[in-house]
C-alpha angles and dihedrals in degrees: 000000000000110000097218091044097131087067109028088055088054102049100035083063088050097049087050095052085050089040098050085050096064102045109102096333094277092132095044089180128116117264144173134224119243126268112264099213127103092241111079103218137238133201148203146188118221141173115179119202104238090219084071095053121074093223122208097224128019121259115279083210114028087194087076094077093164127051106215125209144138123236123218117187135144119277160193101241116212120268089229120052112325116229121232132208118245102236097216099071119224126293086064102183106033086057089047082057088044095058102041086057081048099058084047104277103141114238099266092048092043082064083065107031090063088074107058116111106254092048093057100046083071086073081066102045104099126195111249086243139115113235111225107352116173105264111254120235114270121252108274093245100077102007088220138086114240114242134227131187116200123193119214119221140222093314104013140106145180089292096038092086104034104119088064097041095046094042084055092046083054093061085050109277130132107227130196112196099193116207103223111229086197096096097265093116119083082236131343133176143222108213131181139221089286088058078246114150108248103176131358119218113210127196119276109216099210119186113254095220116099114252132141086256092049092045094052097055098045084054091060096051087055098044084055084049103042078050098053096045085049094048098044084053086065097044080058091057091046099054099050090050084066090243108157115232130191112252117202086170104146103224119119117248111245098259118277105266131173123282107261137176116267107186122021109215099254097038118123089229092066095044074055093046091049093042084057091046096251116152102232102245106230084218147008131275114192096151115071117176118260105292095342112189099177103089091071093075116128093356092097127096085211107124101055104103109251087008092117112084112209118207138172148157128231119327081004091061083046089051087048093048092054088040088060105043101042092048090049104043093034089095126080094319090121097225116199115273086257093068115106111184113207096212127035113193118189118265085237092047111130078218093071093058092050099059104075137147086270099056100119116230123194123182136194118202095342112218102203098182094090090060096050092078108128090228090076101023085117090064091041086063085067127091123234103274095250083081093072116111088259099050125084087255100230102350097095098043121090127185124178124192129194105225089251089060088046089052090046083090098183094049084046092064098046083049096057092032080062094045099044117098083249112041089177085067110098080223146042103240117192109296112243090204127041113316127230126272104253116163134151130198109229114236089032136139132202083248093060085078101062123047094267088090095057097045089046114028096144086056095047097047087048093048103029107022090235124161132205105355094181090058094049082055093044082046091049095043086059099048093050090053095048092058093050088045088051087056100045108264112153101233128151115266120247123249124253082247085055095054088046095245089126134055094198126108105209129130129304123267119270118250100232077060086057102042099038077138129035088259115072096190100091093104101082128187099205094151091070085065099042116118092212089081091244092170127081108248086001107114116179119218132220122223095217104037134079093021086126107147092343082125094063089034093060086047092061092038084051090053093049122020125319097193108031096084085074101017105047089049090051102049108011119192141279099286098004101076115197125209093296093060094041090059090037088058094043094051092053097052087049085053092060121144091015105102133030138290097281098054090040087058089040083054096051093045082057102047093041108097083212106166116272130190126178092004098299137082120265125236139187096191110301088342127088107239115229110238118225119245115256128238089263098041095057083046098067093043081068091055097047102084090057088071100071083062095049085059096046100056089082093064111052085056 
């Protein structure tokens, strides 16, 4: 018997299902590969009431009573038919609709785009995870599991990055996923004990251009958000304290079965159980309790001072950036009279002790915008806290950009001014301690970061020119090890197949390969980290090198608009699709035919071309009103005829 059978059998029915949707289109739905970590991954919903948590800071908006997020961890799968996660969280549909006003559908036409049959096929994609399995031992070394908390950013949402989250629970780390209550989501909601909607939170569509207003509100979405990652610490605590929390997550528990016996005592399986630390259960428990969360205590590195990672992506790595710096310089640091700090966490919160210069961070795409408001310019003169005498300078900090965010010049220089040892310096100059970890996969999107690359790849290559969304992720999974293993974090090694040093597809290492001593972190990946670009795609970045003219650069983009080169071509507006549209448009007219009356018509509404203003169409009672030509656009019917003689000056060469 195969030592490591609880999970190969897992994941090998995983990799067949993806496997089977991809042969000859016959499963045309959504999937995603399976994770390629020894741990096979469990997962778990969870809302927390906000009255149950003793809360370092008061809410910035009392009407937010729960705090949302999903767990990832590693896990013991069910011997009997493990039970996945639908990606697309309930409400379906509501969230369908969410997301195509998201993507720039005004209110009345979202009703219809969320039938159209590509867009449904996402109720059916599932996240290879088990809901609630029970959590796995931790390795004997530590006792405890490592923790990671990772930020969403504009569009996303507790699933949106599950593929990252659940590939790094897979290599042994414990992952929350927090669902932002700020506006940032194309829809969230606040439930109560009777899992009943009390208030639904829509997406605020905010300029990106920088103005008091806008900063202002920005402001307020960060102050929800610091709110949320500080609060969630605490839950932590809570949990491994064994405190026991209210749960109104809206996962289904796997069905009640019979205790059985998991392991029998002679079993291989076992002898593998006992190499990775794991106390042999005497029987099986398949029914948890609705969202228990009881079953976490004493399993979470979360009291060690700088053990918790923080991670994010976007608007999320700029949540964890401000996270960071305003828990560690709140205390006794005498900011000017203009600083505002958006979070305030209390001088005896364990919080406090946690953030440290060795707290790794880890960011994805940073949008530095946010952190530009004038109310906290005095904190963005600060460097991240690794650069204290005490912290290991750059090693700890990560930062991975898509090519389209290392070709935003000006918001590379604010990322690497962040990033610098003096942030107040116009630029970077060469680091005298160890420099920070910036690296950026070439033929990527800002897309590729999130699982919207791996569910569509076809959409992002054609909009974006992306390639291979499932191996930036791979490529981001292993940077993001190898710093955690730098600093000490007990997490699997990866495979040689993993690291790309073989070509053959055979099985995943066994665990027992992985654990001969008590530590499982001997297989290092220190080429994913090299600066001699070692990996193929994979370019590193200097901090202090190809700023030439990014300052004047970041002057124009501030009188215009910093974030619209990548943002505007991502989401587009309400009657001025961008790429994504565009596809989207394009795949349902090649679905034709394939689903009922209501998405056909919601097909032909989309591929009409009908008149819109405003975002709507226009009527004149049941017909449709022509709408005049504007002044530009007569214009360019007057030009048009000069074309003809452009085209023309080639040939009478």
């Amino acid at each position: 018997m195969d030592p490591t059978q609880d999970f190969n059998l897992f994941s090998k029915a995983f990799a067949t299902e993806n496997s089977v949707s991809f042969l000859s289109g016959l499963n045309p739905t959504p999937s995603f590969p399976s994770y390629s970590g020894p741990y096979p991954v469990g997962t778990l919903d969870c809302e927390v009431p906000t009255s149950e948590v003793l809360s370092p800071s008061p809410s910035p908006d009392p009407s937010i009573t729960t705090v949302s997020f999903r767990i990832f961890y590693p896990c013991n799968p069910p011997q009997q038919g493990p039970k996945s996660v639908y990606w697309l969280p309930d409400p379906q549909r509501q969230y369908l609709k969410a997301y195509a006003q998201f993507l720039g559908a005004s209110s009345d036409f979202s009703g219809y785009v969320q039938y159209l049959p590509f867009l449904q096929l996402l109720s059916w994609t599932t996240i290879p995870a088990i809901r609630n399995a029970y959590i796995r031992t931790p390795p004997k070394g530590s006792g405890r599991w490592p923790v990671m908390v990772f930020s969403h950013g504009l569009g996303g949402s507790k699933n949106a990055y599950s593929h990252l989250c659940g590939s790094l629970a897979s290599y042994g780390l414990v992952v929350i996923a927090p669902d932002h209550r700020d506006g940032s989501s194309p829809v969230s909601f606040v439930r109560d004990a009777e899992g009943r909607v009390v208030k639904k939170v829509d997406f605020q569509p905010l300029p990106h251009t920088s103005s008091k207003t806008t900063d202002e509100a920005r402001d307020q979405q960060l102050k929800i958000r610091l709110w949320e990652l500080g609060t969630i610490h605490k839950i932590l605590v809570q949990l491994d304290h064994g405190r026991k929390l209210t749960n109104y997550g809206g996962d289904k528990p796997i069905e009640a079965q019979p205790q059985q016996s998991l392991y029998s005592k002679d079993s291989l399986a076992a002898l593998a159980s006992k190499l990775m630390g794991d106390k042999v259960p005497d029987t099986y428990k398949p029914s948890l309790a609705k969202g228990d969360l009881t079953m976490f205590q004493s399993k979470l590195d979360v009291h060690a001072p700088g053990k918790i990672a923080w991670a994010g992506h976007s608007l999320g790595a700029a949540s964890v950036v401000q996270f960071i710096k305003t828990v560690y310089y709140s205390p006794g640091s005498n900011p000017p009279a203009s600083y505002q700090p958006l979070y305030t966490p209390g001088k005896s919160s364990s919080l406090t002790r946690q953030i440290t210069p060795q707290s790794p961070v880890l960011l994805l795409d940073l949008w530095c915008l946010p952190l530009e408001s004038s109310s906290t310019q005095w904190l963005w003169q600060k460097p991240m806290p690794s650069y204290a005498e005490s912290g290991p300078a750059g090693a700890n900090l990560l930062a991975i950009l898509s090519e389209a965010f290392f070709k935003w010049r000006g918001n590379l220089l604010q990322t690497k001014r962040i990033l610098s040892e003096k942030p107040s310096l116009k630029k970077p100059q060469k680091p005298k301690r160890a420099a920070p970890n910036i690296f950026y996969p070439i033929g990527s999107a800002h897309l590729s970061q999130s699982d919207f690359g791996v569910l569509f790849p076809f959409m992002t290559k054609r909009a974006f020119g992306a390639k291979d969304p499932a191996r930036v992720l791979r490529l981001n999974t292993r940077a993001i090890l190898q710093v955690l293993r730098n600093m000490e974090y007990e997490v699997a090694g990866h495979s040689s197949i993993d690291m790309e040093e073989s070509r053959s597809l055979g099985p995943k290492p066994e665990l027992s390969q992985l654990v001969q001593t008590r530590r499982i972190t001997d297989k290092q990946d220190e080429k994913i980290l090299s600066m001699d670009g070692g990996v193929q795609g994979w370019l590193p970045v200097k901090i202090d090198e190809g700023l030439e003219g990014a300052e004047g650069l970041l002057r124009a983009e501030k009188k215009k608009t910093p974030a619209q080169a990548v943002a505007k071509n991502e989401t587009g507006k309400p009657g001025k699709p961008g790429p994504v549209q565009a596809v989207a448009k394009n795949e349902a007219k090649k679905m034709q035919g394939k689903a009922g009356p209501a998405a056909a018509n919601a097909k032909n509404r989309l591929a009409s071309g009908k008149p819109i203003a405003n975002g709507k169409p226009v009527t004149n009672g049941p017909q449709v009103a022509k709408v005049k030509p504007t002044a530009k656009k007569q214009e360019s019917k007057k030009q048009e005829p000069k074309k003809p003689a452009e085209k023309a000056k080639p040939q009478s060469k």
